[in-house]
Gaussian input, Z-matrix of N, CA and C with variables (Angstrom, degrees):
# hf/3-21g

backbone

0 1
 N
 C     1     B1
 C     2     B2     1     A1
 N     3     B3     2     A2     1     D1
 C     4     B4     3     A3     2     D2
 C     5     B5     4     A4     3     D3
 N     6     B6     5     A5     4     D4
 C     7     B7     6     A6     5     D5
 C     8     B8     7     A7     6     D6
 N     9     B9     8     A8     7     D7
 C    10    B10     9     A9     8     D8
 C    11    B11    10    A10     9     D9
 N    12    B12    11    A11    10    D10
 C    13    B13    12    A12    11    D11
 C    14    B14    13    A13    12    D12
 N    15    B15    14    A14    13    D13
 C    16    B16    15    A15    14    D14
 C    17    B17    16    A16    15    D15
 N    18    B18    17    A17    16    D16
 C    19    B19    18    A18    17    D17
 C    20    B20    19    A19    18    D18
 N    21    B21    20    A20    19    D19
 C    22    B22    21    A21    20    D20
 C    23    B23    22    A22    21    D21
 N    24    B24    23    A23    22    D22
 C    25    B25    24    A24    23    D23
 C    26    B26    25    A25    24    D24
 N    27    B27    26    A26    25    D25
 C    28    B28    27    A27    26    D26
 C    29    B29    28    A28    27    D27
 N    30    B30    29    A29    28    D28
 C    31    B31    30    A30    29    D29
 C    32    B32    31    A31    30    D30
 N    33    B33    32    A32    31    D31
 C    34    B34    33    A33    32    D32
 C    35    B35    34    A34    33    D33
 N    36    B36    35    A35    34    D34
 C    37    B37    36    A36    35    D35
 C    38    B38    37    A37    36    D36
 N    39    B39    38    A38    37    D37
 C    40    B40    39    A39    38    D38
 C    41    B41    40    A40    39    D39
 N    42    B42    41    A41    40    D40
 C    43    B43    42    A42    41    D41
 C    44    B44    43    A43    42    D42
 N    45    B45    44    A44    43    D43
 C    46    B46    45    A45    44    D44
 C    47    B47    46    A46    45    D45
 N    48    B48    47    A47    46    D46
 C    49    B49    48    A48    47    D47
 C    50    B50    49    A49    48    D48
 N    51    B51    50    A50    49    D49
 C    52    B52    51    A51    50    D50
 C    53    B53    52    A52    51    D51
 N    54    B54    53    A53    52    D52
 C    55    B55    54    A54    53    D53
 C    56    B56    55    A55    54    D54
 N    57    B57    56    A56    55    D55
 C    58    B58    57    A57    56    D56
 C    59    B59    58    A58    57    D57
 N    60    B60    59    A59    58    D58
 C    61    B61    60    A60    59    D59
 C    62    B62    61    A61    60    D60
 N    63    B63    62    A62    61    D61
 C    64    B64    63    A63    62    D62
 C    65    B65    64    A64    63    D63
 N    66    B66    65    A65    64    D64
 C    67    B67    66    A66    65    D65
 C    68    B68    67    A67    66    D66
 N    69    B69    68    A68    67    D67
 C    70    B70    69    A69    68    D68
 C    71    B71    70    A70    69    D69
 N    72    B72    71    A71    70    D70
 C    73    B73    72    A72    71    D71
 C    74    B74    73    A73    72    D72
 N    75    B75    74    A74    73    D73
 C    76    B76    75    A75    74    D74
 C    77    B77    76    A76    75    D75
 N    78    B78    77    A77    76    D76
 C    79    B79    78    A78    77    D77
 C    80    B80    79    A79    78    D78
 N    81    B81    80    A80    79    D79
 C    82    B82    81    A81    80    D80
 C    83    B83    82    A82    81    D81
 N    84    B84    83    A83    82    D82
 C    85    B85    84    A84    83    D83
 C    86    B86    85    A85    84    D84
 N    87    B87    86    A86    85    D85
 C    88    B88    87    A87    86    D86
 C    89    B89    88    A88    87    D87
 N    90    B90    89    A89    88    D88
 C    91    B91    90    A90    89    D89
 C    92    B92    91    A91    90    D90
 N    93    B93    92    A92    91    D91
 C    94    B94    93    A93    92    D92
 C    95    B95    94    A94    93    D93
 N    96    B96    95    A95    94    D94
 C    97    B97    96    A96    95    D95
 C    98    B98    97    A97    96    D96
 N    99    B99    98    A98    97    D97
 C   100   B100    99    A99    98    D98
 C   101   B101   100   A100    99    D99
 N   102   B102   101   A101   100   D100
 C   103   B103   102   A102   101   D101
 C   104   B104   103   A103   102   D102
 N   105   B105   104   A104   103   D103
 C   106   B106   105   A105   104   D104
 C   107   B107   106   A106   105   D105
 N   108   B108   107   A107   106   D106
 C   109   B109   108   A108   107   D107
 C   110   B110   109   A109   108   D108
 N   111   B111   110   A110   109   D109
 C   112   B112   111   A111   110   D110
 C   113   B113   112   A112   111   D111
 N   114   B114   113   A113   112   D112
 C   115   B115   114   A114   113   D113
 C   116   B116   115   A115   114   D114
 N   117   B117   116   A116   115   D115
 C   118   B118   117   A117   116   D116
 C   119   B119   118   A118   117   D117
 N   120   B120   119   A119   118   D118
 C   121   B121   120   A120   119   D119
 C   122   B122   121   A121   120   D120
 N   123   B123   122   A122   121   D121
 C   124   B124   123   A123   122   D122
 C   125   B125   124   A124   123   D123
 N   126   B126   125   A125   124   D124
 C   127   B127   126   A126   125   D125
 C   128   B128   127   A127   126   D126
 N   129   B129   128   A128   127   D127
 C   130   B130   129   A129   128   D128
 C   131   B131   130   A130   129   D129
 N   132   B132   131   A131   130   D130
 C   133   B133   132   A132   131   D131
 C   134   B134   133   A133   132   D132
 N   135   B135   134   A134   133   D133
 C   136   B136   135   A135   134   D134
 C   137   B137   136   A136   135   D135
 N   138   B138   137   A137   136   D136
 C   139   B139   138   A138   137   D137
 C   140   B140   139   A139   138   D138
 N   141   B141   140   A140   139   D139
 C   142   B142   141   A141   140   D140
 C   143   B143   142   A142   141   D141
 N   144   B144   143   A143   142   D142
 C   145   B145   144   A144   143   D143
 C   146   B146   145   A145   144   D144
 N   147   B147   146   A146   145   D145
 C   148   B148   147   A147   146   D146
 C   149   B149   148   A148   147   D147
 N   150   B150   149   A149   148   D148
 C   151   B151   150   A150   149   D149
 C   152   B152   151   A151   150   D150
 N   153   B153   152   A152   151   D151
 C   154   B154   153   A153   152   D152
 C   155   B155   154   A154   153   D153
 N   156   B156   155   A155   154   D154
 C   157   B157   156   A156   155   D155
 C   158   B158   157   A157   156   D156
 N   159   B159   158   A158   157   D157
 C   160   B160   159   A159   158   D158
 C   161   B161   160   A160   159   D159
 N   162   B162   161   A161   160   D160
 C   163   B163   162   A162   161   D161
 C   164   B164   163   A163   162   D162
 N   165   B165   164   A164   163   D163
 C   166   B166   165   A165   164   D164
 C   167   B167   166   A166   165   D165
 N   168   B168   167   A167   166   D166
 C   169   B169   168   A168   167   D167
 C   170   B170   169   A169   168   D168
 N   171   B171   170   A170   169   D169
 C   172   B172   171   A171   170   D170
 C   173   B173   172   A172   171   D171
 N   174   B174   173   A173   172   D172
 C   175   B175   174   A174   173   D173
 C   176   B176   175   A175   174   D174
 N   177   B177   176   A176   175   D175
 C   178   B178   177   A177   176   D176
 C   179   B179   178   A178   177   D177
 N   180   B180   179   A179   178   D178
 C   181   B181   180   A180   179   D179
 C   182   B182   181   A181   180   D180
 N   183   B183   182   A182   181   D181
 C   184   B184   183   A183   182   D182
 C   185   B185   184   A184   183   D183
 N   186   B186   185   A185   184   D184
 C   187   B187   186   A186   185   D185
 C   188   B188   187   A187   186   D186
 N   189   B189   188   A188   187   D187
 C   190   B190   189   A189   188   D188
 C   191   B191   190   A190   189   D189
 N   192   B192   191   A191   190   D190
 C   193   B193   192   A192   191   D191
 C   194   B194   193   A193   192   D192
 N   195   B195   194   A194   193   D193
 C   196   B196   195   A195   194   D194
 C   197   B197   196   A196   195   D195
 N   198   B198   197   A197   196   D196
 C   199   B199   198   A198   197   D197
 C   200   B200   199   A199   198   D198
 N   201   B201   200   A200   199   D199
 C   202   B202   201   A201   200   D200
 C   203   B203   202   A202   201   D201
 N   204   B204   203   A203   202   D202
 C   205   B205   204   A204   203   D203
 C   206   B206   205   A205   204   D204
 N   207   B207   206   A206   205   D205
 C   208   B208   207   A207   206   D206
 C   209   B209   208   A208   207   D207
 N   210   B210   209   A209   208   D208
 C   211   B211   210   A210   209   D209
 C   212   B212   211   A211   210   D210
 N   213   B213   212   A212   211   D211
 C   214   B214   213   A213   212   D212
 C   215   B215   214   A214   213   D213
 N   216   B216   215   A215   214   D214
 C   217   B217   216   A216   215   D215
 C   218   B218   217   A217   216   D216
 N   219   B219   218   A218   217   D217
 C   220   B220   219   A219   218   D218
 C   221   B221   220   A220   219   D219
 N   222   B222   221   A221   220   D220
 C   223   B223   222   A222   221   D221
 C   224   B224   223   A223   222   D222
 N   225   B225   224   A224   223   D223
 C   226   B226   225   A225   224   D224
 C   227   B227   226   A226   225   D225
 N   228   B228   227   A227   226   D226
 C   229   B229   228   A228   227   D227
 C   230   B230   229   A229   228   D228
 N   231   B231   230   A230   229   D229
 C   232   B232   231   A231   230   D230
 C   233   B233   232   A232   231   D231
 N   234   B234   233   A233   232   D232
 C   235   B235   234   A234   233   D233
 C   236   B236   235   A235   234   D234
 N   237   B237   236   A236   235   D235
 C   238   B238   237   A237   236   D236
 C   239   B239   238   A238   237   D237

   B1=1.4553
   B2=1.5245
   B3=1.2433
   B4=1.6758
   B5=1.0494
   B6=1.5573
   B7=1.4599
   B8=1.5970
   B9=1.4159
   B10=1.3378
   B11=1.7276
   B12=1.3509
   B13=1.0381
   B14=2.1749
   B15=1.4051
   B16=1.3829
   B17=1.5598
   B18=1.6832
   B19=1.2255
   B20=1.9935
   B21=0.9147
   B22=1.2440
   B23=1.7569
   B24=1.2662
   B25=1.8936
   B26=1.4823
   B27=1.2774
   B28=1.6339
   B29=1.7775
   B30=1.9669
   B31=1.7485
   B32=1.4643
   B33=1.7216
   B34=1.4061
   B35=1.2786
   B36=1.2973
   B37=1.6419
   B38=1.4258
   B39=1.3485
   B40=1.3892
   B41=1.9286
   B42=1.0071
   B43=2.0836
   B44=1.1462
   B45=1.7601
   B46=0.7718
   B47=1.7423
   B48=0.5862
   B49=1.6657
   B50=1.5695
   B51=1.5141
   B52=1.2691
   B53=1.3713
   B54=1.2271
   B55=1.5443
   B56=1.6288
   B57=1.2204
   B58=1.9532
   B59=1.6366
   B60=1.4947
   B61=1.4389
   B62=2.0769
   B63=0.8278
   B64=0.9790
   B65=1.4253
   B66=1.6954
   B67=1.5469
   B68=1.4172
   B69=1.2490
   B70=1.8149
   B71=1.6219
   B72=1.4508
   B73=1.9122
   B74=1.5370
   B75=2.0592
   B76=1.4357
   B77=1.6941
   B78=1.6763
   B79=1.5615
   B80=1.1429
   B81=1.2564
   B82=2.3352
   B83=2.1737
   B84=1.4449
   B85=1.4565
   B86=1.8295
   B87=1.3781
   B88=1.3425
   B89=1.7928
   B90=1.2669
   B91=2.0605
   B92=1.6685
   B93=1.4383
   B94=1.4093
   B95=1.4628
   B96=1.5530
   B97=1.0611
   B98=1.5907
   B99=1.2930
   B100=1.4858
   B101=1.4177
   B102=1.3416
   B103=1.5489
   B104=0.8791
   B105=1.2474
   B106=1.7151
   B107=1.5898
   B108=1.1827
   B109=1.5140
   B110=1.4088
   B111=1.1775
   B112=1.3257
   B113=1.5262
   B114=1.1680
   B115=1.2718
   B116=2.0698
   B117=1.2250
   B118=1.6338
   B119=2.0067
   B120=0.7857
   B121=2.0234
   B122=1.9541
   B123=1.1644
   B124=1.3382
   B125=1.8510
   B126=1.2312
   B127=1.5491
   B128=1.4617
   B129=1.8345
   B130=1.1321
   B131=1.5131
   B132=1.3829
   B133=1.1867
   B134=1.6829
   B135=1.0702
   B136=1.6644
   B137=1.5946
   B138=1.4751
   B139=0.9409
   B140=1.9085
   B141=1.3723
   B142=1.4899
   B143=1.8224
   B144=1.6699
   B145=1.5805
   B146=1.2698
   B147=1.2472
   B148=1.5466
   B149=1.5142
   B150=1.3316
   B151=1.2240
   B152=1.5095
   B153=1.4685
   B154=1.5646
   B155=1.8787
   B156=0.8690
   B157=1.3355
   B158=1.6926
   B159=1.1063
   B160=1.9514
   B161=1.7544
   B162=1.4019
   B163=1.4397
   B164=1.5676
   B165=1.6406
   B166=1.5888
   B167=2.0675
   B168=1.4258
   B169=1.3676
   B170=1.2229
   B171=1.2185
   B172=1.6564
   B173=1.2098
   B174=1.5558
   B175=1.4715
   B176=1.4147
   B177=1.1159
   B178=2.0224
   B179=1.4756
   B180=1.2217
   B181=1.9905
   B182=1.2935
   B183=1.3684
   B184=1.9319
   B185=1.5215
   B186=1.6935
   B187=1.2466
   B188=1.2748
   B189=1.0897
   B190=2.0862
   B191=1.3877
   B192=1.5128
   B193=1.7027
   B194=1.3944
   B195=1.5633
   B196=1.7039
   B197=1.4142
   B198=1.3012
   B199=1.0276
   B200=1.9777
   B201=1.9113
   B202=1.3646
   B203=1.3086
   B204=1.5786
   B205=1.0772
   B206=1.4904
   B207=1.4477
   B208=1.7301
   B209=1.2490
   B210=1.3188
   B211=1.7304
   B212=1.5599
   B213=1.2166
   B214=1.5140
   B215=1.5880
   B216=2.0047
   B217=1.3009
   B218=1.3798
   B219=0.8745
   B220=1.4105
   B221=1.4560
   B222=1.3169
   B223=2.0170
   B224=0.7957
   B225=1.7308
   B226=1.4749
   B227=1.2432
   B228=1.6920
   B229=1.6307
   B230=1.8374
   B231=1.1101
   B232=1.4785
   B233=1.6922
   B234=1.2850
   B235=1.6811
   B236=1.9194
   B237=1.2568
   B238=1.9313
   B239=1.8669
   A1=109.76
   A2=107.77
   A3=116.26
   A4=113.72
   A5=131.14
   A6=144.40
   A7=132.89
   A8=141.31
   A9=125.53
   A10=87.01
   A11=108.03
   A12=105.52
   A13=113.85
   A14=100.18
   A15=102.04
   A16=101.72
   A17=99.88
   A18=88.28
   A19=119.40
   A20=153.37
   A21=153.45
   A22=99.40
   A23=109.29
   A24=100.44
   A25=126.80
   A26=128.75
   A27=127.96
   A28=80.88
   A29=76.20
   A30=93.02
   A31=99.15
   A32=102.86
   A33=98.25
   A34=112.81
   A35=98.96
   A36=144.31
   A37=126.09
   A38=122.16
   A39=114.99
   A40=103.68
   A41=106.81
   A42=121.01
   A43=79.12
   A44=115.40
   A45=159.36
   A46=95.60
   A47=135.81
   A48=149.98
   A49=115.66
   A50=97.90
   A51=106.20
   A52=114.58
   A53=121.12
   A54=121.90
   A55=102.23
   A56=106.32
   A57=121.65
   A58=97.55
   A59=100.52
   A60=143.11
   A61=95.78
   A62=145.64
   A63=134.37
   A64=143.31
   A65=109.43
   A66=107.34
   A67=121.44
   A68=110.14
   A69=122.73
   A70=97.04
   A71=97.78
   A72=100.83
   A73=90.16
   A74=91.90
   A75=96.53
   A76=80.08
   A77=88.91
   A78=104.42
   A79=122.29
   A80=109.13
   A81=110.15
   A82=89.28
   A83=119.70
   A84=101.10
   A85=98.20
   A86=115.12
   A87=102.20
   A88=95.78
   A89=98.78
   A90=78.90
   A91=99.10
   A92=96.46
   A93=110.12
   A94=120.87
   A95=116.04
   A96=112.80
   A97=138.54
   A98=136.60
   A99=119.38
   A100=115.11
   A101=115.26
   A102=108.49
   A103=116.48
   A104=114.96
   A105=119.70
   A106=134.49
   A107=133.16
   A108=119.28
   A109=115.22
   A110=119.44
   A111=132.85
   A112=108.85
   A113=131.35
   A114=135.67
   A115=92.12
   A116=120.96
   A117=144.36
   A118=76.45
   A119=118.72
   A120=136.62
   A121=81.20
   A122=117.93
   A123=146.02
   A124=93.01
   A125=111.29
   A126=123.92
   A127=120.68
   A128=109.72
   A129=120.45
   A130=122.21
   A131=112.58
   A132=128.01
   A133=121.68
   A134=114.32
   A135=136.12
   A136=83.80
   A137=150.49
   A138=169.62
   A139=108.64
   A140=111.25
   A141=97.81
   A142=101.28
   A143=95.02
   A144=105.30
   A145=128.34
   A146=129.27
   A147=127.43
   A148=109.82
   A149=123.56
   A150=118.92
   A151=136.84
   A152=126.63
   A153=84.01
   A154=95.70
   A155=128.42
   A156=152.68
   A157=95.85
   A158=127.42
   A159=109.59
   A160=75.32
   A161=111.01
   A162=138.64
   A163=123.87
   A164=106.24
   A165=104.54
   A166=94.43
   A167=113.58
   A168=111.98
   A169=102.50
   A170=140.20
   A171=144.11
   A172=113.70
   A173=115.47
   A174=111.99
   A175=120.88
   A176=80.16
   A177=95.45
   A178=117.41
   A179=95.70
   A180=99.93
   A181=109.03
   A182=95.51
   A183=96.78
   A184=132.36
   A185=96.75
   A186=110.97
   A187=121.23
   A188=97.97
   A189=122.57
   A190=115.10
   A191=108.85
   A192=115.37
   A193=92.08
   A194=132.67
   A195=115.77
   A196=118.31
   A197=108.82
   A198=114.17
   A199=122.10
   A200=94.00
   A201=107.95
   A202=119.07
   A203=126.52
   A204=136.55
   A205=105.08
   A206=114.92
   A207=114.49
   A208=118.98
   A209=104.34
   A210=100.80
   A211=101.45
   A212=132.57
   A213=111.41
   A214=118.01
   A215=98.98
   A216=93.48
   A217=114.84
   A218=151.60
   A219=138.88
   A220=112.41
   A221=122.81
   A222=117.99
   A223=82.21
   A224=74.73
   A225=115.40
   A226=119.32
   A227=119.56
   A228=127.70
   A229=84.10
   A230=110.77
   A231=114.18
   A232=106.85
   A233=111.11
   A234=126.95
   A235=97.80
   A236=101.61
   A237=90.64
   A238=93.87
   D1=154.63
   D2=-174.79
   D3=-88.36
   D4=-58.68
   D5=141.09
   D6=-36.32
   D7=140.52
   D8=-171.47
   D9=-108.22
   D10=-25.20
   D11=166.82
   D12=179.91
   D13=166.52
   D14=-168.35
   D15=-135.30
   D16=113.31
   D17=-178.05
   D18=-125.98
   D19=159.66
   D20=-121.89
   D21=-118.90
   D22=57.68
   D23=171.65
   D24=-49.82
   D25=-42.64
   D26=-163.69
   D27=-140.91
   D28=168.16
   D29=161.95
   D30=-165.91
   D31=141.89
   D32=175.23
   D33=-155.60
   D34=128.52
   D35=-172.62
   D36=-82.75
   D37=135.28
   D38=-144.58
   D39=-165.26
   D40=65.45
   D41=-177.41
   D42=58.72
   D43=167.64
   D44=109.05
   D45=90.06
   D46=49.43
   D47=-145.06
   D48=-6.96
   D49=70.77
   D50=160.38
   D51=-107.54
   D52=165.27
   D53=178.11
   D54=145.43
   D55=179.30
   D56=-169.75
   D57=-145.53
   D58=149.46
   D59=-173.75
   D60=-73.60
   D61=142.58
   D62=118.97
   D63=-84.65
   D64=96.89
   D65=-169.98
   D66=-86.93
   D67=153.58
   D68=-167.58
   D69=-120.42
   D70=90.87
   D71=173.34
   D72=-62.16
   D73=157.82
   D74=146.21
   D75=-152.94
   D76=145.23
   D77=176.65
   D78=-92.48
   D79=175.84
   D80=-157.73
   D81=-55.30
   D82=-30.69
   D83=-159.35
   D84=-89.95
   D85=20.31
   D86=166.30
   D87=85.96
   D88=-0.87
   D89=176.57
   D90=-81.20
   D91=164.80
   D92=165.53
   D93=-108.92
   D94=115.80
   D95=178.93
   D96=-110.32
   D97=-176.64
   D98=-162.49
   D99=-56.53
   D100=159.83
   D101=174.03
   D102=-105.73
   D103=142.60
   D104=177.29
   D105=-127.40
   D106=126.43
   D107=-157.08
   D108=-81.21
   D109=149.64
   D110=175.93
   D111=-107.87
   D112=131.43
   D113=-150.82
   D114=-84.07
   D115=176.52
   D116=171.12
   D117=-81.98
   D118=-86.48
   D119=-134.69
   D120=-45.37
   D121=-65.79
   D122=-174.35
   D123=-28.70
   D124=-81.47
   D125=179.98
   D126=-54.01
   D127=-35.46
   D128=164.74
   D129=-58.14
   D130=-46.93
   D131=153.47
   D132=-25.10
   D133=-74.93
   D134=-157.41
   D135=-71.64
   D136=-34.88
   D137=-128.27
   D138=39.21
   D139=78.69
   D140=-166.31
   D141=-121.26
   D142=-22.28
   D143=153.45
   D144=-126.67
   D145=176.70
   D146=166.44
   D147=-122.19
   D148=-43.14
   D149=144.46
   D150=-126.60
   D151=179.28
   D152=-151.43
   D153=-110.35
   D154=63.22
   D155=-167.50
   D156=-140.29
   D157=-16.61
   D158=-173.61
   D159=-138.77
   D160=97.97
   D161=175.59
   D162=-98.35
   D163=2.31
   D164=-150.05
   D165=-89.99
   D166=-33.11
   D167=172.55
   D168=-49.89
   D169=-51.36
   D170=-161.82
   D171=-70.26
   D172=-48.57
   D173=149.92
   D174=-20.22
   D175=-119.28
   D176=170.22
   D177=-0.26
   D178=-68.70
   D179=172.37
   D180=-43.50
   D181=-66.50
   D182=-176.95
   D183=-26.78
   D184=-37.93
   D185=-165.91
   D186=-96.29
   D187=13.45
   D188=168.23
   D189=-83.86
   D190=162.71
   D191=161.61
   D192=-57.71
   D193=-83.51
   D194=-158.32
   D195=-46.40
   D196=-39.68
   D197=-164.83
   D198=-60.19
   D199=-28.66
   D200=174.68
   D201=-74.72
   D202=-20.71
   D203=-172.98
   D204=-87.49
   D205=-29.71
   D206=173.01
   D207=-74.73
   D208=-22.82
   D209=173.38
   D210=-87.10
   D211=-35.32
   D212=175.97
   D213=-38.80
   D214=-57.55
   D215=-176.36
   D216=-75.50
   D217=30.87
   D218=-174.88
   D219=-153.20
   D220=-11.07
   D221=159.80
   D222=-87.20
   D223=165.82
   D224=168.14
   D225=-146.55
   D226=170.74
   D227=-140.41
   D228=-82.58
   D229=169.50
   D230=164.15
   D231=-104.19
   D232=128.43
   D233=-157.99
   D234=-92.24
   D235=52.19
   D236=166.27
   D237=-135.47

């Protein structure tokens, strides 16, 4: 696995339940690395939430081999 683990700091919500996760990699040596958001539509998608207030299925996934490879493809960098 790429991640030692991925865990869910912020979230932000915006009508109609749009909004992104803010995730906090940390890699197998314990560094901490940048965070990057994963969109609501994205997770909604995969079916891993329904709304984004009950986060704990998404967890779990996250914290898998597949699960690490789906967040590669699908976050993204934060643009500031």
């Amino acid at each position: 696995m790429k991640y030692k683990s991925l865990q869910i700091v912020a979230t932000l919500s915006y009508g109609g339940g749009r909004g992104f996760y803010e995730i906090a990699p940390t890699d197998i040596d314990n560094k901490r690395l940048g965070h990057k958001k994963l969109y609501f539509r994205d997770c909604r998608d995969k079916g891993l939430i329904k709304r984004y207030d009950h986060s704990n299925n998404l967890l779990v996934f996250l914290n898998t081999e597949e699960g690490n490879v789906w967040f590669d493809e699908n976050s993204r960098n934060f643009a500031w």
